[in-house]
N, CA, C and O atoms as a GROMACS GRO file, in nm:
protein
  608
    1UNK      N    1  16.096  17.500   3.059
    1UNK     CA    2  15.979  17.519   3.140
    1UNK      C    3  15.952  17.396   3.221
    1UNK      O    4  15.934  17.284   3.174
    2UNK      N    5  15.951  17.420   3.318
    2UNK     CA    6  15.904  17.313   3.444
    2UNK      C    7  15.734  17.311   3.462
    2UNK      O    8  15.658  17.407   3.452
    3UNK      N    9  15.698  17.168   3.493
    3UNK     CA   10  15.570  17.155   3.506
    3UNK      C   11  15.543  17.136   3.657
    3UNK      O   12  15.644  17.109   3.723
    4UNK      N   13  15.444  17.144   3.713
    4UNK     CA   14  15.421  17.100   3.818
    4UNK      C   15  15.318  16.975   3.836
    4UNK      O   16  15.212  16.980   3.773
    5UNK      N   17  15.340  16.878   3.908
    5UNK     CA   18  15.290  16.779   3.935
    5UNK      C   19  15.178  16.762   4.061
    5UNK      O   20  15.136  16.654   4.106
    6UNK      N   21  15.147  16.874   4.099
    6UNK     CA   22  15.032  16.858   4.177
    6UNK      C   23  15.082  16.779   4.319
    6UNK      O   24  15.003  16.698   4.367
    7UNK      N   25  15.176  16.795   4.368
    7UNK     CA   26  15.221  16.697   4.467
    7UNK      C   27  15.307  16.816   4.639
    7UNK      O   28  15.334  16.790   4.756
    8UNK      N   29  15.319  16.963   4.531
    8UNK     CA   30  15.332  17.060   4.696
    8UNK      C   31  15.262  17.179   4.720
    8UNK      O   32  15.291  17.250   4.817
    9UNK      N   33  15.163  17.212   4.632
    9UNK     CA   34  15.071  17.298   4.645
    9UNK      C   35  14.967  17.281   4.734
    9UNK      O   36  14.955  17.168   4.782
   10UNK      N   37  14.856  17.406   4.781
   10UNK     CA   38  14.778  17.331   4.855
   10UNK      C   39  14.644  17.248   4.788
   10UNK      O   40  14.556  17.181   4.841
   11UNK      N   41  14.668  17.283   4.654
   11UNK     CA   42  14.527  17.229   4.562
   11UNK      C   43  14.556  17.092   4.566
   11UNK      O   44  14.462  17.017   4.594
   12UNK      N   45  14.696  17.031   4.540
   12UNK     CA   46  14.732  16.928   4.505
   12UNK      C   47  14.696  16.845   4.606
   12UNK      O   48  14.664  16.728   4.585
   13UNK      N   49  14.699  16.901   4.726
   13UNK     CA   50  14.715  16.754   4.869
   13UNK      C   51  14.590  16.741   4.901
   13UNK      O   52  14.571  16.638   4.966
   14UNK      N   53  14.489  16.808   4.881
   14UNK     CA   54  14.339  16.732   4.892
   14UNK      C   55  14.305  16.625   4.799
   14UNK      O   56  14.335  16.637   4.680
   15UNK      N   57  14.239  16.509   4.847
   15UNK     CA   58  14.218  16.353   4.798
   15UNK      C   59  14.106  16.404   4.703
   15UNK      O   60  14.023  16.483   4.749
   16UNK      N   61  14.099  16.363   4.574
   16UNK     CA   62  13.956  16.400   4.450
   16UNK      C   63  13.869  16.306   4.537
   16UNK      O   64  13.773  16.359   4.594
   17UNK      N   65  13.887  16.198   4.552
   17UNK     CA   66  13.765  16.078   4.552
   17UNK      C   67  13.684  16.102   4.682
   17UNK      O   68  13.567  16.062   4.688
   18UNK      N   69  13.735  16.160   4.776
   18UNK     CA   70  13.670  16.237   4.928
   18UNK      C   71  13.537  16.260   4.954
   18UNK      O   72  13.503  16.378   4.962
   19UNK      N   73  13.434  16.151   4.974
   19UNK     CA   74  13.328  16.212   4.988
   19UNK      C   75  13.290  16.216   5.102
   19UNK      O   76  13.363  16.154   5.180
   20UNK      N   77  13.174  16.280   5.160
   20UNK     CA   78  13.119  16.255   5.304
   20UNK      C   79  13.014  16.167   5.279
   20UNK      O   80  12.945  16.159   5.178
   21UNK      N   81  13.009  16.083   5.413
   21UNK     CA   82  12.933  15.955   5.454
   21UNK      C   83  12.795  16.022   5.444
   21UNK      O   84  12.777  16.111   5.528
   22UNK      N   85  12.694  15.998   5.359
   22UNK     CA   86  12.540  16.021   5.411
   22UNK      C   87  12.459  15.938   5.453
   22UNK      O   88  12.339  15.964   5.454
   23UNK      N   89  12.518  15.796   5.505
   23UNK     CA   90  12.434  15.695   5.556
   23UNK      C   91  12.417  15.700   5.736
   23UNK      O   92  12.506  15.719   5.819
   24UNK      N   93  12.298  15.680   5.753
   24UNK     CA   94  12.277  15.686   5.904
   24UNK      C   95  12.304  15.542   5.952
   24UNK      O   96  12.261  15.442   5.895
   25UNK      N   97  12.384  15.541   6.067
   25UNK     CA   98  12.433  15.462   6.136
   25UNK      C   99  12.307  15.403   6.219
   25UNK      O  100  12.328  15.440   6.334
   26UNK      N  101  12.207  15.341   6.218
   26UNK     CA  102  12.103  15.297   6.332
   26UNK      C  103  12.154  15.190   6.438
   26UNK      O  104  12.066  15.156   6.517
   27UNK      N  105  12.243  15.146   6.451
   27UNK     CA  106  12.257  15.037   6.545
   27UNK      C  107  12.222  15.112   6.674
   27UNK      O  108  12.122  15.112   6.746
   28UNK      N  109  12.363  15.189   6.680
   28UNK     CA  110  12.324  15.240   6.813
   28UNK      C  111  12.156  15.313   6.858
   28UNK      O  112  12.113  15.344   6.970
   29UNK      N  113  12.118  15.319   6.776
   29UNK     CA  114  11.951  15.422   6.780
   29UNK      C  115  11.862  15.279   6.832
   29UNK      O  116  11.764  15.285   6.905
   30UNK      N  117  11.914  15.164   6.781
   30UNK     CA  118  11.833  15.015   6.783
   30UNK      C  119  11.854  15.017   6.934
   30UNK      O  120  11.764  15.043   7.014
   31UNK      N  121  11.982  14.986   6.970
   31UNK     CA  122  12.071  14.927   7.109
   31UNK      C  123  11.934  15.030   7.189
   31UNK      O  124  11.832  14.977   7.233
   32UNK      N  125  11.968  15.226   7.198
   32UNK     CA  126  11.848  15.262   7.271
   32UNK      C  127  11.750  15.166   7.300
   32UNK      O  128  11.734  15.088   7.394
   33UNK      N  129  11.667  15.198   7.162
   33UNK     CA  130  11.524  15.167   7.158
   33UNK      C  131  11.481  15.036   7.247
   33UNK      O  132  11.378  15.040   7.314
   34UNK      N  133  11.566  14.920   7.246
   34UNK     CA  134  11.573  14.813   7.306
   34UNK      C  135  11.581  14.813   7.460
   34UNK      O  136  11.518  14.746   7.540
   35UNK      N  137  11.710  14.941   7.486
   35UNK     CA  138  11.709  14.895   7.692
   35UNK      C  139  11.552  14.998   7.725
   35UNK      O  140  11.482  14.970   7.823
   36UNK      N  141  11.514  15.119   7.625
   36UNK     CA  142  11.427  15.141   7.709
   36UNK      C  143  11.275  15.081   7.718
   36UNK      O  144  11.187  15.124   7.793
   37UNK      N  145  11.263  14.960   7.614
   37UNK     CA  146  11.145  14.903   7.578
   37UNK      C  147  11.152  14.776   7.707
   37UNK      O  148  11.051  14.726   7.758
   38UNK      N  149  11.297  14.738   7.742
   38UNK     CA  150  11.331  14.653   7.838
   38UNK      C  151  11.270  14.733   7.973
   38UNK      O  152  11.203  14.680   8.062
   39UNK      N  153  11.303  14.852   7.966
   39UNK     CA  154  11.307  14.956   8.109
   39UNK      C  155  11.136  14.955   8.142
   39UNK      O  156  11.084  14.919   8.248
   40UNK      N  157  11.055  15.016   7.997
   40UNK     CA  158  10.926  14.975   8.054
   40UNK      C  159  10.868  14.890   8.051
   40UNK      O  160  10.750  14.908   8.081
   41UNK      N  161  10.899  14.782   8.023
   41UNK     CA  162  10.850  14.643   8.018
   41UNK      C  163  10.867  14.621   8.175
   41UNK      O  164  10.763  14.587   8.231
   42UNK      N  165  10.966  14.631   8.247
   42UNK     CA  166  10.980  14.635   8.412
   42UNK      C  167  10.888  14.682   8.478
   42UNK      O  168  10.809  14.624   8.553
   43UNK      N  169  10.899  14.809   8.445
   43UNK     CA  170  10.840  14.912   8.516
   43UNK      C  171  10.686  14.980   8.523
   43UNK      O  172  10.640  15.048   8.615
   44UNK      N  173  10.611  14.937   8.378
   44UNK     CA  174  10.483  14.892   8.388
   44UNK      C  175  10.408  14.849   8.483
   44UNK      O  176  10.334  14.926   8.543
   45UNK      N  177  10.415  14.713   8.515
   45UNK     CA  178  10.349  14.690   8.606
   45UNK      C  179  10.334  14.712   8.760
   45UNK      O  180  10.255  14.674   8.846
   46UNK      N  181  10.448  14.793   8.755
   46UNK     CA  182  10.505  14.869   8.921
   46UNK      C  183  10.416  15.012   8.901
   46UNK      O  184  10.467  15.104   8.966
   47UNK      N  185  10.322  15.044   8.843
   47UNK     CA  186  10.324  15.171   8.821
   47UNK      C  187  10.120  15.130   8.834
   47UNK      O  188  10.030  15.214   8.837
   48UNK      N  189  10.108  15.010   8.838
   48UNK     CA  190   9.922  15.017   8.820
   48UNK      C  191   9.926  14.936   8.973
   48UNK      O  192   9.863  14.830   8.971
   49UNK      N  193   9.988  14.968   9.100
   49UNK     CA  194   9.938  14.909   9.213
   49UNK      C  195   9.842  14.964   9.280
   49UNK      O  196   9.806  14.907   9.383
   50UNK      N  197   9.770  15.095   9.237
   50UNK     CA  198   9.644  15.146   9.287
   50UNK      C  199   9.684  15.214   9.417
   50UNK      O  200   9.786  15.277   9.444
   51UNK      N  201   9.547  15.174   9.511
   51UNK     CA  202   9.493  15.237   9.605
   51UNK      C  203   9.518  15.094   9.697
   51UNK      O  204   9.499  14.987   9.638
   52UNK      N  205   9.553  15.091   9.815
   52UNK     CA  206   9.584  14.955   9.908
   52UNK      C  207   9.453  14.911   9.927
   52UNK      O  208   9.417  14.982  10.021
   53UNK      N  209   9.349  14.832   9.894
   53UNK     CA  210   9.242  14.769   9.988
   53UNK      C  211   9.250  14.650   9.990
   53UNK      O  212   9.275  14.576   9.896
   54UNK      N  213   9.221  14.616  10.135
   54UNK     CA  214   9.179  14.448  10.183
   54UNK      C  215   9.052  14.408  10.115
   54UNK      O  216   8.945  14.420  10.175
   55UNK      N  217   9.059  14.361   9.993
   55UNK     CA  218   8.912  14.297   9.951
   55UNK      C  219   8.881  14.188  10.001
   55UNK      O  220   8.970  14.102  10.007
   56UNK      N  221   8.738  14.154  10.055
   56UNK     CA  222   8.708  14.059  10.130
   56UNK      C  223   8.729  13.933  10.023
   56UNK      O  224   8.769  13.940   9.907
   57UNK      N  225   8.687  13.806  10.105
   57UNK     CA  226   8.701  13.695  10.024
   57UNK      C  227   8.609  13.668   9.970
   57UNK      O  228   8.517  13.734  10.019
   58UNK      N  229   8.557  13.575   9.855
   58UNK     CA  230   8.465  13.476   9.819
   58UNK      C  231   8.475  13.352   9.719
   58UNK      O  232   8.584  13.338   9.663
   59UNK      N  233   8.407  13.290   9.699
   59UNK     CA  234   8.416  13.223   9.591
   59UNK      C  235   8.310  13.240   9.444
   59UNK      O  236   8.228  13.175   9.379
   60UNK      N  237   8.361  13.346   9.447
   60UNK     CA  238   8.213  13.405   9.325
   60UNK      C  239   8.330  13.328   9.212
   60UNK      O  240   8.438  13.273   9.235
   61UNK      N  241   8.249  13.353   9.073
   61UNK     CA  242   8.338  13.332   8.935
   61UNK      C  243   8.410  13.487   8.911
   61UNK      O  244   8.370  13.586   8.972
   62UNK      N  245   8.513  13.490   8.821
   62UNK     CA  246   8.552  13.585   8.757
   62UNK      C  247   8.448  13.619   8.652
   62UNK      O  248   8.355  13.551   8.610
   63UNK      N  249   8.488  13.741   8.618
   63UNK     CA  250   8.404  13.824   8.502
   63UNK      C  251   8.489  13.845   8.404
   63UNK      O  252   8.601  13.896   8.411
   64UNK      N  253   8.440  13.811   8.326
   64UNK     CA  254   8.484  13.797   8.179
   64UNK      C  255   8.479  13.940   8.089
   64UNK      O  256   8.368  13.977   8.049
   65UNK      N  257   8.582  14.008   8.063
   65UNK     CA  258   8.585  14.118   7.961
   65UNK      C  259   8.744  14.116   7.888
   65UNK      O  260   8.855  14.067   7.906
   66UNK      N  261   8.652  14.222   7.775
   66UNK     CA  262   8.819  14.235   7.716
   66UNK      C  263   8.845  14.386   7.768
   66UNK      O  264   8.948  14.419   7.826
   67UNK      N  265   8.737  14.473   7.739
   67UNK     CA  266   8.826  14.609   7.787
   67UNK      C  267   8.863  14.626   7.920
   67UNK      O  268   8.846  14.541   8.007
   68UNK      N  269   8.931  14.768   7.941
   68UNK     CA  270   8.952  14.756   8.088
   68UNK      C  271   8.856  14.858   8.156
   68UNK      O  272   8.813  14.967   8.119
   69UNK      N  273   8.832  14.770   8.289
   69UNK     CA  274   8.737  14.842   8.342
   69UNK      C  275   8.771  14.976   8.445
   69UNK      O  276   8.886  14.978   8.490
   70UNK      N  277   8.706  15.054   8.472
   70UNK     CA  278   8.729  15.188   8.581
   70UNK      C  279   8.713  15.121   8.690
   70UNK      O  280   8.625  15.037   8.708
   71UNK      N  281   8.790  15.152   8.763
   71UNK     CA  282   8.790  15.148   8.928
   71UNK      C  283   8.744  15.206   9.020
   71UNK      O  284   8.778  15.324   9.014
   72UNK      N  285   8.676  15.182   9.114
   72UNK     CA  286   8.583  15.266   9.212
   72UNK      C  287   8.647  15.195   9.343
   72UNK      O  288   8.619  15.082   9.382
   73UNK      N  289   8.758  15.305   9.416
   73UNK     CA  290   8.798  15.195   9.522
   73UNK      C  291   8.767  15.295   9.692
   73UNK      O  292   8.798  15.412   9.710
   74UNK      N  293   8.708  15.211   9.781
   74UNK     CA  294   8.687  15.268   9.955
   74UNK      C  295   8.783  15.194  10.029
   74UNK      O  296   8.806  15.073  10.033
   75UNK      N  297   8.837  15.294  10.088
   75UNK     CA  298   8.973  15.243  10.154
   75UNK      C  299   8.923  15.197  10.260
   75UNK      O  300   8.804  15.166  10.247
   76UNK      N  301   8.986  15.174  10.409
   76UNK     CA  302   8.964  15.139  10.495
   76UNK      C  303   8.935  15.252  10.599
   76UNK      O  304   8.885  15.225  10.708
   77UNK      N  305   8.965  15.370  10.565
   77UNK     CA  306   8.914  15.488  10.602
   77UNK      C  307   8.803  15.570  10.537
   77UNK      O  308   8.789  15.690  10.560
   78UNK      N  309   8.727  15.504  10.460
   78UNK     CA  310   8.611  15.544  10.379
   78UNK      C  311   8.598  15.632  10.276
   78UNK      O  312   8.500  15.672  10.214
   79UNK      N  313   8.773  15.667  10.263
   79UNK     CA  314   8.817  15.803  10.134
   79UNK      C  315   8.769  15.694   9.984
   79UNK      O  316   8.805  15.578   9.962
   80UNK      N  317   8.704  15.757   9.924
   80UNK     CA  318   8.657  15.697   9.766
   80UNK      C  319   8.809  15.748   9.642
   80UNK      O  320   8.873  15.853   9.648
   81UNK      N  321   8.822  15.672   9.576
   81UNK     CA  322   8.918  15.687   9.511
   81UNK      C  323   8.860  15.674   9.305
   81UNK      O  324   8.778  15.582   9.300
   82UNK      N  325   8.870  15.704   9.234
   82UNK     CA  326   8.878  15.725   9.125
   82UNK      C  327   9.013  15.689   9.037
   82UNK      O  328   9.095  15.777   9.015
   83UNK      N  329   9.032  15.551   8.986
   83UNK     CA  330   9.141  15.533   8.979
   83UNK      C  331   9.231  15.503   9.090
   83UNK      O  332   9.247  15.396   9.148
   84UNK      N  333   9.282  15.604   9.106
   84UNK     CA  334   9.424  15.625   9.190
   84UNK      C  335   9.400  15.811   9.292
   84UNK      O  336   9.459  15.869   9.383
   85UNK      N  337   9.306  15.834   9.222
   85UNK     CA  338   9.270  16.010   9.238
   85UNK      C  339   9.174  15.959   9.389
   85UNK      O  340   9.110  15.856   9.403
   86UNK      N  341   9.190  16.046   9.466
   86UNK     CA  342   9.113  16.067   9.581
   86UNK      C  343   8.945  16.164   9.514
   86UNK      O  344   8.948  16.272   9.454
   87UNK      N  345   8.869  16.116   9.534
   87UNK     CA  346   8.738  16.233   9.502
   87UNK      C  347   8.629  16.207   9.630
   87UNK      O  348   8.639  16.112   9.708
   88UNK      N  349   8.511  16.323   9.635
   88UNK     CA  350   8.446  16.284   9.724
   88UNK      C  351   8.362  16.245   9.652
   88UNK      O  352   8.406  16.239   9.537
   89UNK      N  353   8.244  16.208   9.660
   89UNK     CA  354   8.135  16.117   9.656
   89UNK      C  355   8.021  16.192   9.550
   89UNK      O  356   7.958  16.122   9.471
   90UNK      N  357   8.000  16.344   9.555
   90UNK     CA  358   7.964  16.430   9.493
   90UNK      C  359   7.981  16.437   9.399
   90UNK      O  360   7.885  16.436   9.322
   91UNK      N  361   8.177  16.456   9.329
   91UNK     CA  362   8.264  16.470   9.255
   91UNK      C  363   8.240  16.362   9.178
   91UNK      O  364   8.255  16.390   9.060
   92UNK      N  365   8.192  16.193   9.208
   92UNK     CA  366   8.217  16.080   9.138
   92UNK      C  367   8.157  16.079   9.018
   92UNK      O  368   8.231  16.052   8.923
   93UNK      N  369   8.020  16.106   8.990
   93UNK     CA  370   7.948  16.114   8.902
   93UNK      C  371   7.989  16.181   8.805
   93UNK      O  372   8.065  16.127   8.724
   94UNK      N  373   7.949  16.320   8.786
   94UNK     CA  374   8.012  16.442   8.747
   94UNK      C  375   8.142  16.330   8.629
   94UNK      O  376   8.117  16.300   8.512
   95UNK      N  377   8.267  16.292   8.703
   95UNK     CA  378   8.409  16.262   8.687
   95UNK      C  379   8.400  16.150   8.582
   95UNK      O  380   8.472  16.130   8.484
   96UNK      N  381   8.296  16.084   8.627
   96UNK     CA  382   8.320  15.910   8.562
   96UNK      C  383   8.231  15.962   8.444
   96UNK      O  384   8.291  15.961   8.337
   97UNK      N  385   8.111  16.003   8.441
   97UNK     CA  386   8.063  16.094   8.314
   97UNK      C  387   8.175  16.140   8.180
   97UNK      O  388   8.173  16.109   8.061
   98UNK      N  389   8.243  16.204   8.238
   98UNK     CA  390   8.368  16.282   8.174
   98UNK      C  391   8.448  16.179   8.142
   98UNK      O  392   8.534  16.213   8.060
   99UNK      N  393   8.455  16.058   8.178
   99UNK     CA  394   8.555  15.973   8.147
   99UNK      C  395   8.512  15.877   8.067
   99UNK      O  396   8.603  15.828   8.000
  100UNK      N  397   8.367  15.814   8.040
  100UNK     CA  398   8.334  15.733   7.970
  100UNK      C  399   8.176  15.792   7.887
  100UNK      O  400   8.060  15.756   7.861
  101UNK      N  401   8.294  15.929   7.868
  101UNK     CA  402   8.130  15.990   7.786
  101UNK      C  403   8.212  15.911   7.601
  101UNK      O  404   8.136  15.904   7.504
  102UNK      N  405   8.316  15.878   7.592
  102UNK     CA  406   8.317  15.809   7.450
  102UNK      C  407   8.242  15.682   7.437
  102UNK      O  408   8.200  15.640   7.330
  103UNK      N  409   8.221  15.599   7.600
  103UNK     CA  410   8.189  15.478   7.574
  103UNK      C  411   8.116  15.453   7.710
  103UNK      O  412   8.180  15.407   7.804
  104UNK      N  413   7.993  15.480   7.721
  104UNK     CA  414   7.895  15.501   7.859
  104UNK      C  415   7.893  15.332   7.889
  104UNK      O  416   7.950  15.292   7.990
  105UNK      N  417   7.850  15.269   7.829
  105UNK     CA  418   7.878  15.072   7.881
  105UNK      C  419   7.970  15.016   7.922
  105UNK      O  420   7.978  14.893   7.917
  106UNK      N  421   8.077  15.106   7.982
  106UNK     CA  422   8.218  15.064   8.038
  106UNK      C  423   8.159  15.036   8.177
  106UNK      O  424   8.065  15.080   8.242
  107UNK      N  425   8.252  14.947   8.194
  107UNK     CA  426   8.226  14.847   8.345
  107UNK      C  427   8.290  14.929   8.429
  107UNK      O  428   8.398  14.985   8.417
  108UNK      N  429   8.185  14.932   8.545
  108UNK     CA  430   8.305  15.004   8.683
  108UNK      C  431   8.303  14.888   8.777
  108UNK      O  432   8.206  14.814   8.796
  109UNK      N  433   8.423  14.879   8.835
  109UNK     CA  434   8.438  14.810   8.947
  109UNK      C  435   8.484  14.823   9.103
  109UNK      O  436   8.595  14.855   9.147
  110UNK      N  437   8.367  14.788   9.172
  110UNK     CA  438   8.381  14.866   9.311
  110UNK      C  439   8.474  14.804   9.436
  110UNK      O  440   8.458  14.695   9.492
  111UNK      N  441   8.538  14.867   9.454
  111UNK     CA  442   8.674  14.777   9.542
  111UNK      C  443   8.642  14.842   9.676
  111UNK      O  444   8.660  14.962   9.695
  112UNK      N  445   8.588  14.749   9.779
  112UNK     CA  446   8.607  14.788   9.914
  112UNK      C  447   8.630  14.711   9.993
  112UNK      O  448   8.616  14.590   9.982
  113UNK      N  449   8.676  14.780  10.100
  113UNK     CA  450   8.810  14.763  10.198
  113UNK      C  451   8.738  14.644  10.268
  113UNK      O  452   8.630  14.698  10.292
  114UNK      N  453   8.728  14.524  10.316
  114UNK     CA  454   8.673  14.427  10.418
  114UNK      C  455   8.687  14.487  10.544
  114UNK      O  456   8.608  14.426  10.617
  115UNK      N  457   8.746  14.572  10.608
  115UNK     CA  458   8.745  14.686  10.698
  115UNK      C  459   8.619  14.785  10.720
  115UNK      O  460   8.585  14.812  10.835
  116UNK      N  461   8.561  14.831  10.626
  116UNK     CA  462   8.468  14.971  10.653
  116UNK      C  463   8.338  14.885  10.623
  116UNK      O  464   8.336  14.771  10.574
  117UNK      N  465   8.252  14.947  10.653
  117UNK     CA  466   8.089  14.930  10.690
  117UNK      C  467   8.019  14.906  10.556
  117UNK      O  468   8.062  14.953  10.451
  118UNK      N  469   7.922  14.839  10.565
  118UNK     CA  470   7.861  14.772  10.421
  118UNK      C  471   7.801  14.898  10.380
  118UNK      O  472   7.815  14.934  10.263
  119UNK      N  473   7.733  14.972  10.468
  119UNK     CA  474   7.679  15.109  10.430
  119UNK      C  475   7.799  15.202  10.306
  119UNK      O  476   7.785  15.229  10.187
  120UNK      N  477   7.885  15.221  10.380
  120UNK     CA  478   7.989  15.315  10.278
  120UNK      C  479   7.972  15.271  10.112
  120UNK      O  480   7.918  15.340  10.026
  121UNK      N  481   8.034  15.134  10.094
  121UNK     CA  482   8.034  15.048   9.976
  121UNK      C  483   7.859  15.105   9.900
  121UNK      O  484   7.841  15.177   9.802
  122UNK      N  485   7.789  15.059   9.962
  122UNK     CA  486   7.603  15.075   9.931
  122UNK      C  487   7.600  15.248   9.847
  122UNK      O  488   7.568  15.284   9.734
  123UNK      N  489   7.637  15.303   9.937
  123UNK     CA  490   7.654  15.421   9.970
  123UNK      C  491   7.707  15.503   9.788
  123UNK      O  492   7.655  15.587   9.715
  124UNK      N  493   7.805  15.437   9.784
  124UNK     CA  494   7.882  15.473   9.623
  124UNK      C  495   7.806  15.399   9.554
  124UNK      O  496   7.731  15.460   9.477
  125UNK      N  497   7.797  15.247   9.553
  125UNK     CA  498   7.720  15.225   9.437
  125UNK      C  499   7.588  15.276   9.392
  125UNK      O  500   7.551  15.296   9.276
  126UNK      N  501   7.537  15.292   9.482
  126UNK     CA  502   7.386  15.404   9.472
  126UNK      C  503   7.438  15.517   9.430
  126UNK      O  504   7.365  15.565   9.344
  127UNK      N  505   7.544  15.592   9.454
  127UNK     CA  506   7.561  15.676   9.339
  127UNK      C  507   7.565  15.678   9.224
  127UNK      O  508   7.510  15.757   9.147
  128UNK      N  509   7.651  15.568   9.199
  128UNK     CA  510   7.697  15.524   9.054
  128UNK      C  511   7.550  15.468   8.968
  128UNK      O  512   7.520  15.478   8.849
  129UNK      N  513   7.484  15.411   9.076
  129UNK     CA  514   7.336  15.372   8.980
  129UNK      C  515   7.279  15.498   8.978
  129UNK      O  516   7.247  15.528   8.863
  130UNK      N  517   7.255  15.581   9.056
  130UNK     CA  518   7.192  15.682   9.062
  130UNK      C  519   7.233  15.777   8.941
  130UNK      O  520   7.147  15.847   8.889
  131UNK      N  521   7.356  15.779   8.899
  131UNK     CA  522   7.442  15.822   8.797
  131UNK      C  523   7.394  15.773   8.662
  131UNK      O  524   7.443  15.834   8.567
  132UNK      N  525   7.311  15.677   8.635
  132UNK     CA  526   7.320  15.616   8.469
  132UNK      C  527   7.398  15.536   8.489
  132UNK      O  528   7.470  15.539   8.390
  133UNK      N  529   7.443  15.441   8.574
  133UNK     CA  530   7.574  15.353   8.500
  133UNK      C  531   7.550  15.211   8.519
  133UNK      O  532   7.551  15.168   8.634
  134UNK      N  533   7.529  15.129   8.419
  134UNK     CA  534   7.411  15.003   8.446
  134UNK      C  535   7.526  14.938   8.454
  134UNK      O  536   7.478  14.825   8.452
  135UNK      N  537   7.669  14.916   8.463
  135UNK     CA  538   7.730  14.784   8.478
  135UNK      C  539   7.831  14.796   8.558
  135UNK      O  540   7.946  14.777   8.521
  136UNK      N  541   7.787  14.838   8.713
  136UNK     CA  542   7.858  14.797   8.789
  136UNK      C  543   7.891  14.672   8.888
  136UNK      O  544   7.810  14.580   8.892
  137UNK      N  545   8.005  14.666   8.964
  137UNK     CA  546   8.046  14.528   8.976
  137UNK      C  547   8.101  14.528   9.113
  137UNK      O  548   8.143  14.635   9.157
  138UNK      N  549   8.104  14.441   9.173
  138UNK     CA  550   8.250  14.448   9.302
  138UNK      C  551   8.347  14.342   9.315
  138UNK      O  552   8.336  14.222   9.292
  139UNK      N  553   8.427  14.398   9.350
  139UNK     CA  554   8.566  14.287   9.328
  139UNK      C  555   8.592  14.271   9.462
  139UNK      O  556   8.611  14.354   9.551
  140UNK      N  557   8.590  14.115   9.463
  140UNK     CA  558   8.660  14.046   9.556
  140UNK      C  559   8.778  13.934   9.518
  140UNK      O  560   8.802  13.898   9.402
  141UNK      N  561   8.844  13.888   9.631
  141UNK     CA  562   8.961  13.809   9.644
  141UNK      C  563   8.904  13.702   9.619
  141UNK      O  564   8.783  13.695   9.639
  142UNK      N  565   9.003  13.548   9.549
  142UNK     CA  566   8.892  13.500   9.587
  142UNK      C  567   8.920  13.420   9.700
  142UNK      O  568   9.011  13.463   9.771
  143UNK      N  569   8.855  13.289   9.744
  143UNK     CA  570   8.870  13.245   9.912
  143UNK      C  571   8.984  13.129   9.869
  143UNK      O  572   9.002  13.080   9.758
  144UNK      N  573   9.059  13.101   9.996
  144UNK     CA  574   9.158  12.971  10.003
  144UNK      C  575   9.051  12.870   9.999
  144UNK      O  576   8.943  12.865  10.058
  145UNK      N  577   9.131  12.756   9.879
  145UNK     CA  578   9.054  12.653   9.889
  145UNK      C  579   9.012  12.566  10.016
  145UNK      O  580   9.107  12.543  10.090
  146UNK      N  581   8.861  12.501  10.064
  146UNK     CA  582   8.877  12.482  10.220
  146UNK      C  583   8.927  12.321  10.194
  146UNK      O  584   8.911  12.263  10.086
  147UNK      N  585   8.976  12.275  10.288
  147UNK     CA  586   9.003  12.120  10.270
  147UNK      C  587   8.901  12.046  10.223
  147UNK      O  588   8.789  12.078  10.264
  148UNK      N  589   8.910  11.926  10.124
  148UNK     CA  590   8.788  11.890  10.149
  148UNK      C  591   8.768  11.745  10.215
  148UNK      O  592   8.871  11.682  10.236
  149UNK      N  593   8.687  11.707  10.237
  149UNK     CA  594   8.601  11.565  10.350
  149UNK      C  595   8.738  11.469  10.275
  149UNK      O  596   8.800  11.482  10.170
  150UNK      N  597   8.746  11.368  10.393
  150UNK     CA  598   8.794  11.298  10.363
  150UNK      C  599   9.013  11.247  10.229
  150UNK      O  600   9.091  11.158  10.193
  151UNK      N  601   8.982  11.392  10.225
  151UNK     CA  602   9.113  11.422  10.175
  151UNK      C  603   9.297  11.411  10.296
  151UNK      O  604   9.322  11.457  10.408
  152UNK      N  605   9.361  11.347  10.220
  152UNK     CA  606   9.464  11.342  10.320
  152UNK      C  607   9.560  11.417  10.269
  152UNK      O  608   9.665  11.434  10.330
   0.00000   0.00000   0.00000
């Protein structure tokens, strides 16, 4: 009687010790996570350039906050902007309501164009007071330093 040795059957040629891998590979999942944290780290700040206005100059101080404030911006064509959103003047109240009904003491800040008429600017913020909203603000540039006396 002959034995067989397990060496031409098909039971025989599969490996016993054969297991499958259950460990997850993360490098490559890392490598991702990294170019696209790089990608918006770029691209962030390309993405909050607003509404174009010429803010006039001054030499006021800056205002001091930590949160961020809402934007109230008049172009040079007198269109009111919300953010980045076009609204009319009607619409503002109503909108900014809806937006800081979690936190009504949020600062708005009024951006207008050094172009359009002091009236327009007047015009919104009297809404916005007219609205409930006790802390509004306007943003300006501030001025080039002027030479001073006697400096060479």
């Amino acid at each position: 009687m002959a034995m067989a040795t397990g060496g031409g059957g098909r039971r025989g040629s599969r490996r016993r010790g054969f297991k499958p891998m259950a460990d997850i590979n993360v490098t490559p999942m890392v490598d991702v996570m990294l170019v696209l944290l790089v990608i918006f780290m770029i691209t962030a700040p390309l993405l909050t350039a607003g509404v174009p206005v010429d803010l006039p100059k001054t030499n006021a101080g800056q205002i001091k906050g930590d949160d961020q404030p809402i934007s109230v911006s008049v172009d040079a064509k007198g269109r009111i902007f919300l953010q980045e959103t076009e609204v009319q003047i009607e619409e503002l109240a109503p909108r900014l309501r809806a937006i800081t009904a979690a936190k009504p003491d949020n600062r708005i800040f009024v951006r207008g164009d050094a172009g359009i008429s002091y009236g327009r600017v007047m015009e919104v913020m009297g809404a916005l007071s007219q609205a409930g909203f006790p802390h509004v603000a306007l943003v300006t540039q501030p001025a080039p330093e002027a030479p001073r006396k006697g400096a060479r």
